[in-house]
C-alpha positions in Angstrom: 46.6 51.2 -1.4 46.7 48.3 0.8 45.1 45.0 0.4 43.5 43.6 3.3 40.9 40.8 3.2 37.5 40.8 4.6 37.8 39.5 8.1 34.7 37.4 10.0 33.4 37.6 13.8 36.8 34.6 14.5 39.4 36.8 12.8 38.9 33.9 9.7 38.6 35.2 5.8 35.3 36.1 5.3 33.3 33.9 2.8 31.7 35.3 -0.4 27.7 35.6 0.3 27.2 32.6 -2.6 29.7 29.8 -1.4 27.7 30.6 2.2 24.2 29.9 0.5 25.3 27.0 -1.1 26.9 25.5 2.3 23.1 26.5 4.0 21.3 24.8 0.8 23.4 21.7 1.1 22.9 21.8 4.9 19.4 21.9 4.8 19.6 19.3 2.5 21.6 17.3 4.5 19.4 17.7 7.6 16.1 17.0 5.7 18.2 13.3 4.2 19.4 12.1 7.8 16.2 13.0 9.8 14.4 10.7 6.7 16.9 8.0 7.1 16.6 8.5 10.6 13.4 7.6 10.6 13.4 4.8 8.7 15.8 3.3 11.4 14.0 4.0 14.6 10.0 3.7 12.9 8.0 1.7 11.6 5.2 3.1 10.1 1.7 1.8 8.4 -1.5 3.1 6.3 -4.7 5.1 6.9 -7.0 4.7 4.6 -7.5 0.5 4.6 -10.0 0.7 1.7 -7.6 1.2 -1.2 -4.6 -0.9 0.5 -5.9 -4.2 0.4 -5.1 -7.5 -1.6 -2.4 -10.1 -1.2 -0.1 -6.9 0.3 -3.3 -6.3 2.9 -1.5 -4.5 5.7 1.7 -3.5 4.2 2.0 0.2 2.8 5.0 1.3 0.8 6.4 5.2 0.0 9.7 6.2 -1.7 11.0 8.5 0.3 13.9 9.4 -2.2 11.4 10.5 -4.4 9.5 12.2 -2.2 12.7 14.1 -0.9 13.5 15.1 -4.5 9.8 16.7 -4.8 10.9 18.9 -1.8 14.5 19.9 -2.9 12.8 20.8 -6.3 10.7 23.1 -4.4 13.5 24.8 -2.3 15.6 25.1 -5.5 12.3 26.7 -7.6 12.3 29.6 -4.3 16.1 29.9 -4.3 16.0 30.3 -8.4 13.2 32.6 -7.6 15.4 34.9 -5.6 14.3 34.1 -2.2 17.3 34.4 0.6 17.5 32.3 3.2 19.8 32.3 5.9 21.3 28.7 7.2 19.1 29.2 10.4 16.2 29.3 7.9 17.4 26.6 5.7 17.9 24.1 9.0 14.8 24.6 10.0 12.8 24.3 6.8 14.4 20.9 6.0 14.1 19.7 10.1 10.0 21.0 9.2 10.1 19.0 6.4 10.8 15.4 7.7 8.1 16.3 10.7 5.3 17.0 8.1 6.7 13.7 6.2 6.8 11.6 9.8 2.9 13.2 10.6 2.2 12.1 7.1 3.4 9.0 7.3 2.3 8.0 11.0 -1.3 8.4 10.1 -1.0 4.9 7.8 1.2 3.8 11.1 -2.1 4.4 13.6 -4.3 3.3 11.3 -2.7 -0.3 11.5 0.0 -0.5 8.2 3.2 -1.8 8.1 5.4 1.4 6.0 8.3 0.2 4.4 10.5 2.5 2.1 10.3 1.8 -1.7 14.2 1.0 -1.4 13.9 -1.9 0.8 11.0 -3.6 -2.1 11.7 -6.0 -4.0 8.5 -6.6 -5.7 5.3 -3.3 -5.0 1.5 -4.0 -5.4 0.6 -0.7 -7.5 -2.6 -1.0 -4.5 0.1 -0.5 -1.7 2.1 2.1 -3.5 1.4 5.3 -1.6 3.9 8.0 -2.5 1.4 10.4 -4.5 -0.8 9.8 -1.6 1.9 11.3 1.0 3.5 14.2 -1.5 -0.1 15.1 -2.0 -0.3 15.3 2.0 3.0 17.4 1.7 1.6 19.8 -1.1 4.7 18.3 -3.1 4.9 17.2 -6.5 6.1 13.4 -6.5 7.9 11.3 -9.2 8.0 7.5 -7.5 10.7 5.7 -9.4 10.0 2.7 -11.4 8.9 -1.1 -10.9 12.4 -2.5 -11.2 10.8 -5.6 -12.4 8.3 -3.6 -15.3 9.1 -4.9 -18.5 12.3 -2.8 -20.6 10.5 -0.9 -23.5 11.3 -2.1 -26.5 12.2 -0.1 -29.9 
């Protein structure tokens, strides 16, 4: 009985069919982060709906992005659990899909005249400019923003 090892399309050791969905899940992952950041680099964005964003913050709209993100990947990981397959092709393109549903969401607050700054880059939110649920409802995603770093510890 020989021994011989399964051999890809290069000639290289084949790799077992989980370590290649993990690689594709982290990919898509990966792709979904950097076009976010991405965006956050090259756009500025602002708020459609002027009605419920005014106050002192009158103009100025604010998402958090990682928590919208983490409402996505919680979806992918819920159809992966689920059994669904996905090749990396698939995975690629559902997280590149991703960020231009999040960019569409966003750039309707944009048009509509809003500054849209990222949660991270807040010191201080106005609960009235906070519009994360508002965008991961747009997304069909459900949305966790993180908390007011300046909300009062709980005390016990």
């Amino acid at each position: 009985m020989s021994k011989t090892k399964k051999r890809g399309a290069n000639g290289a050791a084949a790799k077992p069919e989980s370590v290649r969905d993990s690689l594709g899940v982290i990919n898509m992952f990966l792709v979904a982060g950097g076009l976010l950041l991405a965006y956050h680099f090259f756009a500025v964005s602002q708020s459609a709906e002027p009605e419920y964003h005014s106050g002192a913050a009158r103009g100025i709209v604010v998402v958090d992005s990682k928590a919208v993100l983490q409402g996505f990947m919680d979806v992918m990981q819920e159809r992966i659990a689920e059994g669904q397959q996905f090749t990396e092709g698939e995975l690629n393109m559902s997280g590149q899909d991703f960020a231009v549903e999040y960019m569409r969401a966003v750039k309707k607050y944009r048009d509509a005249g809003f500054l849209v700054i990222d949660k991270q880059y807040a010191l201080g939110v106005p609960e009235a400019s906070e519009i994360t649920l508002e965008i991961g409802e747009a997304l069909g995603l459900v949305v966790t923003p993180t908390a007011d770093p300046f909300a009062a510890p709980a005390l016990n």
